[in-house]
C-alpha positions as CSV (number, residue, x, y, z in Angstrom):
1,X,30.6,-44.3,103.3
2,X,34.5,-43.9,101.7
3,X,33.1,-43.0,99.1
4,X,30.8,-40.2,100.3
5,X,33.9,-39.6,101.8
6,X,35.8,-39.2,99.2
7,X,33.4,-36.8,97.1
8,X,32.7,-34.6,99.9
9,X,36.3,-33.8,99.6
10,X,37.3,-32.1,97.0
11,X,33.9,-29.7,97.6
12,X,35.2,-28.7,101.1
13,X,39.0,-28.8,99.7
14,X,37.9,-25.5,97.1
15,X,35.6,-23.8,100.2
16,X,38.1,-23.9,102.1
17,X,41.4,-24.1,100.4
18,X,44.9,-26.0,101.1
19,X,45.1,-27.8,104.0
20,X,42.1,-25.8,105.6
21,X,43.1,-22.5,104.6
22,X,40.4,-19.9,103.5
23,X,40.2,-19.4,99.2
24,X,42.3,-16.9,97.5
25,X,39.3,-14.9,96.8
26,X,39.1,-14.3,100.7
27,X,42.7,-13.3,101.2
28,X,42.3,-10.9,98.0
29,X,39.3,-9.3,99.7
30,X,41.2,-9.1,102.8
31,X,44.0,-7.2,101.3
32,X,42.3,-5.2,99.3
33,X,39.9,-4.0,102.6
34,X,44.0,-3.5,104.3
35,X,45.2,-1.4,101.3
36,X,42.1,0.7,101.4
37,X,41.9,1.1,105.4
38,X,45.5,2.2,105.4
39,X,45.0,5.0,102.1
40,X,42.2,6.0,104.8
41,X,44.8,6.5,107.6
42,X,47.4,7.6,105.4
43,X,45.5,10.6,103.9
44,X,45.1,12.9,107.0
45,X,49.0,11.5,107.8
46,X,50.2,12.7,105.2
47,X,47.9,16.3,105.7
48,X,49.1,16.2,109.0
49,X,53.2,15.8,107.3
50,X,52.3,18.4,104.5
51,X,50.9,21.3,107.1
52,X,54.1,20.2,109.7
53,X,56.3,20.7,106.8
54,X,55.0,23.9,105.6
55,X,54.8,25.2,109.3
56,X,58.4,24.2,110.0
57,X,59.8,25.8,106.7
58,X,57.7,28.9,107.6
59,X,58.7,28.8,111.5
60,X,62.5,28.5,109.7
61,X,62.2,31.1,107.2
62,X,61.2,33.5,110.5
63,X,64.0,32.6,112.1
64,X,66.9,33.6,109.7
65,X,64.4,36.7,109.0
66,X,64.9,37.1,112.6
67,X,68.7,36.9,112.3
68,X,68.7,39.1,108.9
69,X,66.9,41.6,109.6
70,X,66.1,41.6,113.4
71,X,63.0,41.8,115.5
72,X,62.4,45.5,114.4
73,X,63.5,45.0,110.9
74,X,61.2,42.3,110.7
75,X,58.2,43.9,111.8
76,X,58.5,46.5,109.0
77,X,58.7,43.9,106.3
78,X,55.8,42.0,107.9
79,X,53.7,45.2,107.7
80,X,54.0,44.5,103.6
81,X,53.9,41.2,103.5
82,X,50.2,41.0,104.2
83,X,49.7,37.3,103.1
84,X,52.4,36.4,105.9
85,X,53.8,33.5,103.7
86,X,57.3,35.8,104.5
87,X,57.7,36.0,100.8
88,X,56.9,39.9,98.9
89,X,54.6,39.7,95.8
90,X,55.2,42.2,93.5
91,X,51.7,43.9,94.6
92,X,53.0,43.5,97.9
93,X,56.3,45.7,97.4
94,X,54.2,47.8,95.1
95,X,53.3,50.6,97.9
96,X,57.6,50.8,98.7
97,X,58.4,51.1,95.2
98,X,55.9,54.2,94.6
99,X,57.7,56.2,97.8
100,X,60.8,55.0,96.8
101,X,60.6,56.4,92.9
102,X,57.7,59.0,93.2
103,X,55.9,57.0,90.4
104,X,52.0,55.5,90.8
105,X,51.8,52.3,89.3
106,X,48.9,52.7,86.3
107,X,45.6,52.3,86.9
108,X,43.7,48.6,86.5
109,X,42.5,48.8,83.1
110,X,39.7,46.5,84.3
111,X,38.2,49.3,86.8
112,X,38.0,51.7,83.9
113,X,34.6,52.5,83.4
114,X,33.7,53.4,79.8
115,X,30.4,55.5,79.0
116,X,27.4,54.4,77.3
117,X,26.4,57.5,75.2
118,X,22.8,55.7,75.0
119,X,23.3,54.6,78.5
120,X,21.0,55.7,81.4
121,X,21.4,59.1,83.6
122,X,20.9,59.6,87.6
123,X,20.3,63.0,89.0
124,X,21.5,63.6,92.6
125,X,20.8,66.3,94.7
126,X,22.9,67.2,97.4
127,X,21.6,68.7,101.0
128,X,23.3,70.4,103.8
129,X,22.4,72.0,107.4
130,X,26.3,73.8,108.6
131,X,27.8,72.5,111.5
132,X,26.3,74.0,115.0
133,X,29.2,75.8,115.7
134,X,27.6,76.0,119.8
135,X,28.2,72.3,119.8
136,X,31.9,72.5,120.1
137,X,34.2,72.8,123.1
138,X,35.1,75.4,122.0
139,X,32.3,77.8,122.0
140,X,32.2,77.6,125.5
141,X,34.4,80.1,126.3
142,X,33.8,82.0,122.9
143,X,36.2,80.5,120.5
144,X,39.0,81.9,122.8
145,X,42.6,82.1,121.6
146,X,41.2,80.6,118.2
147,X,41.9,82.7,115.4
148,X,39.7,83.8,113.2
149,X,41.7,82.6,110.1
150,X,41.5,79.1,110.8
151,X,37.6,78.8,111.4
152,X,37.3,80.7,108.0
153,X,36.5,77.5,105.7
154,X,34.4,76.3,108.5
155,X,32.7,79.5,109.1
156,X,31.6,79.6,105.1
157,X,30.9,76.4,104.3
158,X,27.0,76.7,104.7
159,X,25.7,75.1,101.5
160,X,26.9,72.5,99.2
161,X,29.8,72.9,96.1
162,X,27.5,71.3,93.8
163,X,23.9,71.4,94.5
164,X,23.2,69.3,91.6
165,X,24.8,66.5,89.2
166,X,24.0,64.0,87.1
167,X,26.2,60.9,86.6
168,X,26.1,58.0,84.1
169,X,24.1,55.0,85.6
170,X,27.2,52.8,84.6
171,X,29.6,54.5,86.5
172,X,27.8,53.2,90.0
173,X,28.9,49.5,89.2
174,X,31.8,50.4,91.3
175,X,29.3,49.0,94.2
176,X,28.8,46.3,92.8
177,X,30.0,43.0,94.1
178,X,33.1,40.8,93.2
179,X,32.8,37.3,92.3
180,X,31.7,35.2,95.2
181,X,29.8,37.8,96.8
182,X,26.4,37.3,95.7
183,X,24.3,36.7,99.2
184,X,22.8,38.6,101.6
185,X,24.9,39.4,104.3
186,X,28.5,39.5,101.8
187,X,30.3,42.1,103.1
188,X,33.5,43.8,100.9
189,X,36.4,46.1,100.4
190,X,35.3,48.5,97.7
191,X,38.2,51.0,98.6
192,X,40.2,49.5,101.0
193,X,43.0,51.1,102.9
194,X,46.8,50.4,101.7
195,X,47.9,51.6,104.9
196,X,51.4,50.3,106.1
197,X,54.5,51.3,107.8
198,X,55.9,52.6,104.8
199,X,53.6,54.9,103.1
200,X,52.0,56.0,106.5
201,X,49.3,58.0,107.0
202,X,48.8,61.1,104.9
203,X,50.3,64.3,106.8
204,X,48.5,67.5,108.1
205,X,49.1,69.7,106.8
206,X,48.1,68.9,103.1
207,X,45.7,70.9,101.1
208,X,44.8,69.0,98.0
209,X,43.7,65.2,98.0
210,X,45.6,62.7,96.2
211,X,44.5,61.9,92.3
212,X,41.9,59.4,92.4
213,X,42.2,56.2,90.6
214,X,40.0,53.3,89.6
215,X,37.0,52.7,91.8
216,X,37.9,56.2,93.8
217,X,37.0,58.0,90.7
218,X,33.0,58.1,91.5
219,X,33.5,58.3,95.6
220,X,35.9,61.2,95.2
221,X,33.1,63.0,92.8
222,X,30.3,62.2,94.9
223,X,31.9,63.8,97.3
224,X,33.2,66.2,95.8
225,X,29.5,67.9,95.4
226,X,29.7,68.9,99.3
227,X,33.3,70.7,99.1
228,X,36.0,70.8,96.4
229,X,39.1,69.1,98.7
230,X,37.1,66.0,99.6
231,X,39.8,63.1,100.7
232,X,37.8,59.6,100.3
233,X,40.6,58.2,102.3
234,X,41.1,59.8,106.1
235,X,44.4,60.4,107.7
236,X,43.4,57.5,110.0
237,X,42.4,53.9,109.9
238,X,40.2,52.2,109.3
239,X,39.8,54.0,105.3
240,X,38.2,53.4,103.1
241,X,35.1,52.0,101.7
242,X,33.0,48.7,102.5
243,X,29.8,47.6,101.1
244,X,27.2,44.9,101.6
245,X,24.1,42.9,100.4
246,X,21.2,43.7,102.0
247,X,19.0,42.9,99.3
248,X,19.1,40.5,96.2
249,X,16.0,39.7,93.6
250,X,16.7,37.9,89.9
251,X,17.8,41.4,88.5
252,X,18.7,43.7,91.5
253,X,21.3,44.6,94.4
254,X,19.8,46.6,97.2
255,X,23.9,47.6,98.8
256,X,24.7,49.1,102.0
257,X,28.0,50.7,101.7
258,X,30.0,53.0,104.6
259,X,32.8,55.4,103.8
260,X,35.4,57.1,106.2
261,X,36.7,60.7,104.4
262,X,37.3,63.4,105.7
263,X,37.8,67.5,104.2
264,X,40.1,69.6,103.9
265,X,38.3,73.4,104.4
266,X,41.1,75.6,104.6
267,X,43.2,76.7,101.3
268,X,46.3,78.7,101.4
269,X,47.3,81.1,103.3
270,X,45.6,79.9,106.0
271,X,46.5,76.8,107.9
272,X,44.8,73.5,107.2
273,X,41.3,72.8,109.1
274,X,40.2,69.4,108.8
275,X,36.7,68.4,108.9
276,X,36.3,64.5,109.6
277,X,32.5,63.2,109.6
278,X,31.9,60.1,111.8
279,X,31.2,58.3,108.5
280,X,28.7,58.3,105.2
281,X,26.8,55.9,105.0
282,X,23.6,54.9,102.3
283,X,22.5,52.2,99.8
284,X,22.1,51.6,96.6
285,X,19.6,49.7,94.5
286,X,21.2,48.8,91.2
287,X,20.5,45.9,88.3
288,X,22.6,43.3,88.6
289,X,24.6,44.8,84.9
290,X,24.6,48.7,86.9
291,X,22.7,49.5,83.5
292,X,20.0,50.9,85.9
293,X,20.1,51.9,89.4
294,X,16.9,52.7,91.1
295,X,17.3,54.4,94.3
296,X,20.8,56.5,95.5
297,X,21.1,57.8,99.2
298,X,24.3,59.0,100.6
299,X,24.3,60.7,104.2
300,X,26.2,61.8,107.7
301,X,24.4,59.9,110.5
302,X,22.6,63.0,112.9
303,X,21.7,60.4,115.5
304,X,24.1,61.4,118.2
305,X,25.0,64.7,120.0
306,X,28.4,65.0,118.2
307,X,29.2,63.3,114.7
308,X,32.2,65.1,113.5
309,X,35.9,65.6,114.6
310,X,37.9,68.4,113.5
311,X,41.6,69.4,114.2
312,X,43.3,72.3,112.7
313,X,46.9,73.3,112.8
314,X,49.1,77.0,114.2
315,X,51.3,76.5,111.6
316,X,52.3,75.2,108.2
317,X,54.7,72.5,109.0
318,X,53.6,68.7,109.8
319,X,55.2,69.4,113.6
320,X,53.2,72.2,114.3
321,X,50.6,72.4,117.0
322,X,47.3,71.4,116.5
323,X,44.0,72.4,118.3
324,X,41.0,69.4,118.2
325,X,37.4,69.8,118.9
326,X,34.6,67.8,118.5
327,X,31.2,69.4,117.2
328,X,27.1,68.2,115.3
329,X,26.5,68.5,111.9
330,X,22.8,68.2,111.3
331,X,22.6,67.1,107.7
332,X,25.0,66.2,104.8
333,X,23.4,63.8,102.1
334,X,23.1,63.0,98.8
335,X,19.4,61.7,97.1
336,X,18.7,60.7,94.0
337,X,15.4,62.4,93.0
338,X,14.4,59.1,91.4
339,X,15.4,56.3,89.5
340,X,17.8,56.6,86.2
341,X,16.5,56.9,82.7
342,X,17.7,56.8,79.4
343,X,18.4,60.0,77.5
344,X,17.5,58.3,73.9
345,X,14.1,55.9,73.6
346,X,12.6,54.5,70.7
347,X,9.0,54.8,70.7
348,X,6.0,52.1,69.2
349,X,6.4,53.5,66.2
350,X,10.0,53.4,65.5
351,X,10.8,57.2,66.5
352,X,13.3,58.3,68.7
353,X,13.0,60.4,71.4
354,X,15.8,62.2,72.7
355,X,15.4,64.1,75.6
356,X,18.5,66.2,75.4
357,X,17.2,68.7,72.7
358,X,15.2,69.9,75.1
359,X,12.4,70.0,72.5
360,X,10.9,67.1,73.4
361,X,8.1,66.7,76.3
362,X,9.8,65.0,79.8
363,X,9.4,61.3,79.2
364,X,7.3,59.8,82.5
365,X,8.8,56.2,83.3
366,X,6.9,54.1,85.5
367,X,8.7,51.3,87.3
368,X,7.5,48.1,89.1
369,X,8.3,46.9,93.1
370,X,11.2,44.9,92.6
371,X,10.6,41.6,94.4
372,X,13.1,40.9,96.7
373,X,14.1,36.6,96.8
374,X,17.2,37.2,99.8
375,X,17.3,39.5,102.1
376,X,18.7,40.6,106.0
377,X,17.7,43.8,108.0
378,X,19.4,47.5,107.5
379,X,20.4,46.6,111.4
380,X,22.2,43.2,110.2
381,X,23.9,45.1,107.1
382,X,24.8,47.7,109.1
383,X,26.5,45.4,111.7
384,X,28.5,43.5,108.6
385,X,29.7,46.6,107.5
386,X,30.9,47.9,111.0
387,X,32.2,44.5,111.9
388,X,34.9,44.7,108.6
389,X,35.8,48.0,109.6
390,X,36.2,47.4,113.0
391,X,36.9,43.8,114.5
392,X,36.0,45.1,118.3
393,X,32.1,44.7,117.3
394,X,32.7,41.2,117.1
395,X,31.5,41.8,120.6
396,X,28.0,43.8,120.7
397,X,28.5,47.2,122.1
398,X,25.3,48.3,123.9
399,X,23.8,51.5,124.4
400,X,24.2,52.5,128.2
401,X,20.5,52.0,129.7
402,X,20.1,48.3,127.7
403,X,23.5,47.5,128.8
404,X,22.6,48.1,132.4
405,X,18.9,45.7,131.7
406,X,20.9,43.4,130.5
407,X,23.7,42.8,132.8
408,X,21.1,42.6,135.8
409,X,19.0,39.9,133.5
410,X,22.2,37.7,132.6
411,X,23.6,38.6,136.1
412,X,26.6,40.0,134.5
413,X,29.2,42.9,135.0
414,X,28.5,45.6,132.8
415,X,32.2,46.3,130.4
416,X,31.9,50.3,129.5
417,X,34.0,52.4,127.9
418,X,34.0,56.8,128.7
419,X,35.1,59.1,125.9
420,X,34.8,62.4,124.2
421,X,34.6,61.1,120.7
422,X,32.4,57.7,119.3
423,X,34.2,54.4,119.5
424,X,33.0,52.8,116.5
425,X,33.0,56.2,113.8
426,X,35.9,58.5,112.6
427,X,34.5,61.5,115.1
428,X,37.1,59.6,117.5
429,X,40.1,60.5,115.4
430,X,41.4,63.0,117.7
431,X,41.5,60.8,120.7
432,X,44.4,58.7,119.5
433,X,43.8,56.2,122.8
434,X,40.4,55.6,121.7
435,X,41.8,54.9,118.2
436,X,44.7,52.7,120.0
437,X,42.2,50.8,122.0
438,X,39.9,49.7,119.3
439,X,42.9,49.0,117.2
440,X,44.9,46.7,119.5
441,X,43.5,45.4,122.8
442,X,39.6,45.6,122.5
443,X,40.0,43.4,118.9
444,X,42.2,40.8,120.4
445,X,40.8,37.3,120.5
446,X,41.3,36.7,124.4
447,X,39.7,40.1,125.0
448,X,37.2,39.3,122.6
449,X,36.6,36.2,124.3
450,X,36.8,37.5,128.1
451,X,33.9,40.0,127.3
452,X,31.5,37.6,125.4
453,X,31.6,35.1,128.2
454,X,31.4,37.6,131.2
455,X,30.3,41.0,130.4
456,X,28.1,43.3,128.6
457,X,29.3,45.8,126.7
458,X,29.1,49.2,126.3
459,X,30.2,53.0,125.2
460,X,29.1,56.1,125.5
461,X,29.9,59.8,125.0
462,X,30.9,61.9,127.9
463,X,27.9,64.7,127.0
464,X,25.4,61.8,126.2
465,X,25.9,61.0,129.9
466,X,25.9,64.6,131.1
467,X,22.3,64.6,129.1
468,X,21.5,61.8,131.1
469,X,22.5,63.3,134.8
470,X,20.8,65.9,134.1
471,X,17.4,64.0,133.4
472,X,15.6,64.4,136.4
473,X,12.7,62.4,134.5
474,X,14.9,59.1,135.2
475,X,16.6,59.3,138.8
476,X,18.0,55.9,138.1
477,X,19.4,56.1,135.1
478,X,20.6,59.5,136.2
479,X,22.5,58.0,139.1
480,X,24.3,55.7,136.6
481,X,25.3,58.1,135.0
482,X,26.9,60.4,137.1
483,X,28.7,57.4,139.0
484,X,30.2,57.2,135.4
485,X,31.4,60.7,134.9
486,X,32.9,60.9,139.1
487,X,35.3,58.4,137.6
488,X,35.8,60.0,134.0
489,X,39.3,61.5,133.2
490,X,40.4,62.9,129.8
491,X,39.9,61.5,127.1
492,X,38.7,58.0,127.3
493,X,37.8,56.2,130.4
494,X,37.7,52.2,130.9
495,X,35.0,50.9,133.5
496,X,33.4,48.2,135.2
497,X,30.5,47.5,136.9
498,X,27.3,46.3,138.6
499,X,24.1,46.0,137.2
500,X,22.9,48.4,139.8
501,X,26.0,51.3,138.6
502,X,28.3,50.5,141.3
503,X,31.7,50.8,139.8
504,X,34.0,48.5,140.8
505,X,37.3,49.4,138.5
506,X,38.4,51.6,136.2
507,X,41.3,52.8,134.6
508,X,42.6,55.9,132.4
509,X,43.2,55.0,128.9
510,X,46.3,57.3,128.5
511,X,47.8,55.4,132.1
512,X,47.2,52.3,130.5
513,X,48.8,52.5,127.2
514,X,51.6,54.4,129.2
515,X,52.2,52.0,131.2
516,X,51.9,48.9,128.6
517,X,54.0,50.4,125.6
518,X,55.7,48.2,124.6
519,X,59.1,48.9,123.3
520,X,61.9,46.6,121.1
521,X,64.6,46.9,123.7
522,X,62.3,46.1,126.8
523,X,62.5,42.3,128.7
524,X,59.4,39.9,127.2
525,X,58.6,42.1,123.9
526,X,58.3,39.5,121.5
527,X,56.6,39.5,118.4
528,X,54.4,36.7,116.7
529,X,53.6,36.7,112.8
530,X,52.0,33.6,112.8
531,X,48.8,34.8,114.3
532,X,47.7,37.2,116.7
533,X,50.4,37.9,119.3
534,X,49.3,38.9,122.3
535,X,51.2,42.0,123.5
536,X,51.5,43.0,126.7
537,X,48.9,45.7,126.3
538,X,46.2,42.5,126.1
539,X,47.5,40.9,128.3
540,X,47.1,43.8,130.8
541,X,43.8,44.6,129.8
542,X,42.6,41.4,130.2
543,X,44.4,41.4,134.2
544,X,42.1,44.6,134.3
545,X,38.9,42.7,133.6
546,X,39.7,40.0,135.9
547,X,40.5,42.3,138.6
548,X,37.1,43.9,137.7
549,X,35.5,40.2,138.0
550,X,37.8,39.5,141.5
551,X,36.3,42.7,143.2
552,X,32.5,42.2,142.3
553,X,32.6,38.3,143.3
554,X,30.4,39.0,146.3
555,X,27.7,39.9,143.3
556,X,28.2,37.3,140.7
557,X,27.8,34.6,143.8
558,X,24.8,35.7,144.9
């Protein structure tokens, strides 16, 4: 028995180890499962110390820019600073330096586009139907106290500058996409607006566009075909020009794309006229190497009653006075009367065709359906494309009669906003509170979120709803509407109410941002650069909405 004893003992002695203590092999484990649970923890620790750094050094760095430069002086050099590390790049001083020395910085190499003498040719034709000069204010009282001189460019513009041009297929790779845009749905800056505090908006009473450069090149020429002082960049934001994928097969793009410009129709001696289309809009099909593009349509939108802003000035100075009006242009497009072809081909039999010696027989080109792998709706692409331009449509914007169906389906309050010019186009120019409001309080992410979670949305033209009071087809629809208008003052109008048109509140744009301006030397006017600050002019607008909410309680608990 002893002995059994004694063998069994050295066996449990290595099991279990020194005076019953578990094997090194164990402990080694144990540690090893300790170091690897703590590199676990310590990972998102040290995250956590790296992002609290870097937001203390940056909440630091704002403070002695605080005491540097002050709270106004600060908010200039953050309008540069557009990465908001409080650090300038030299891209980011780049727009100071040029009004500072006069001097454009040169032109990226990279956008250059060289031609392809062999390369392919489109042919675009341009269209137009003049401006309905009844459709302004205006005409109303027959152009009264407007002189004749400054409605002259307007009065002859009644056909396009260039009818007809072709343009090198290659040049239209301006459209398409940078790298990492290659789905459906990828939305993108192909102009976008260098707007700031310092270079400001381009004055009133200029003539002659700037000198395009790079990518503006093609825009400013397309353009160009409906009247020689075409600006591809407005006076106003949002400029610019944004593009998206609608479309995308092994070889092909289909691209929306939407572009805010504006013309200039007067020329010396008389005083500037500007014309100012809601915005173009079209698509593009082009191969994926813009050797080919298929299909080109460029166009003014005609589906409202008013599409176009125009202002014009009584004098030459930038302080002089200005006249506005707001008017329907029936057509302004651009078509491509089919797909581009080469100029040069080689036939079966090794002889080339060229078919600019005009000796030659038109070559007939017959092209297959391009089958689309990827794609989203025009609606969808068109919604991108207004979404990057303006941050407001985050929240859908509904047309009045849907709005109405579908506050009374969700048992919401209907959110609607009254003005002379569109919302969510640059026909709204003119109205500088309509500009302000989609601008500042109606893209702010407690607005934003106020609206999604307990209203429905909505704008709508001041003559779209005289249409609709006058409709006796409708009476209910008409009563809506001229609840709307009892309320309406000049220019824009914000409202709420019931399903059934009741309205409960409203307020005057022009009172509001009056009474929510918000200047450096008041009490509480702070500023925020690490996100979006909200202003008092949110915070107001959102006290507005509640109050809308507070009064139609008796509804919502029903």
């Amino acid at each position: 028995m002893a002995a059994d004893v004694d063998k069994s003992s050295p066996e449990r002695a290595r099991s279990t180890g020194h005076s019953g203590q578990r094997s090194p092999g164990y402990g080694a484990w144990f540690r090893g499962g300790m170091w690897t649970l703590l590199a676990v923890c310590t990972v998102p620790l040290a995250g956590f110390g790296i992002k609290y750094y870097q937001s203390s050094q940056l909440l630091r760095r704002h403070e002695e820019a605080v005491q540097t430069l002050g709270v106004e002086g600060l908010f200039l050099f953050s309008s540069l600073d557009t990465d908001h590390d409080l650090y300038l790049s030299p891209e980011e001083f780049r727009p100071i330096a040029e009004k500072l020395t006069g001097i454009t910085a040169p032109v990226d190499l990279e956008e250059d586009v060289i031609d392809d003498p062999n390369g392919e040719t489109l042919v675009l034709e341009a269209s137009m139907k003049p401006l309905l000069l009844d459709s302004m204010t205006k005409s109303r009282d027959g152009f009264l106290g407007v002189s004749h001189s400054s409605l002259s460019g307007l009065r002859s513009w009644t056909h396009p500058a260039i009818p007809s041009s072709s343009f090198p297929a290659g040049h239209f790779r301006v459209f398409l996409p940078p790298k990492g845009k290659t789905e459906p749905g990828d939305a993108w800056w192909v102009i976008s607006s260098e707007l700031n505090i310092f270079t400001g908006y381009l004055p009133n009473n200029r003539y002659h566009p700037p000198t395009p450069k790079g990518k503006e090149v093609l825009i400013h020429s397309l353009l160009s075909m409906f009247h020689p002082r075409a600006f591809i960049k407005s006076r106003f934001a949002p400029q610019g020009t944004v593009a998206c994928i609608r479309a995308s097969s092994d070889f092909y793009y289909d691209i929306v794309f939407r572009i805010h410009a504006e013309f200039q129709l007067n020329d010396v001696p008389n005083f500037p006229f500007w014309f100012t289309p809601g915005q173009f809009t079209g698509n593009i099909v082009i191969s994926k190497d813009a050797s080919h593009v298929r299909h080109f349509h460029l166009y003014v939108p005609s589906n409202r009653s008013l599409n176009v802003d125009m202002e014009w000035l009584y004098g030459a100075s930038e302080s002089s006075n200005m006249e506005v009006d707001i008017g329907y242009l029936p057509q302004l497009e651009l078509r491509s009367i089919g797909p581009s072809t080469p100029s040069v081909i080689v036939d079966e039999d090794g002889n080339v065709i060229d078919s600019r010696d005009g000796r030659s027989e038109p070559i007939q080109f017959v092209f297959e359906e391009i089958p689309w792998t990827s794609a989203i709706s025009q609606e969808e692409a068109s919604h991108h494309l207004e979404v990057t331009f303006y941050p407001f449509k985050k929240v859908p914007y509904l047309p009045f009669a849907e709005a109405f169906e579908r506050a009374e389906s969700e048992k919401k309050l209907v959110h609607s906003i009254l003005l002379w010019g569109a919302l969510d186009d640059q026909s709204c120019m003119s109205a500088g509170s309509g500009r302000t409001l989609r601008e500042t309080v109606l893209e702010s992410s407690p607005v934003l979120a106020l609206l999604n979670q307990s209203f429905i949305s909505s704008w709508s033209l001041v003559k779209e709803l005289e249409n609709m009071q006058a409709d006796e087809q409708n009476p209910a629809l008409s009563e809506k509407a001229q609840l709307h208008l009892e309320k309406y003052s000049f220019p824009v109008e914000m409202l709420v109410a019931l399903p059934n048109g009741t309205i409960v509140h409203h307020i005057n744009a022009n009172y509001f941002l009056d009474q929510t301006a918000m200047k450096p030397e008041d009490e509480g006017a702070t500023f925020s650069f690490s996100g979006g600050f909200e202003d008092p002019s949110t915070s107001t607008y959102i006290n507005f909405l509640k109050e809308g909410l507070v009064k139609a309680k008796d509804y919502i608990t029903q």
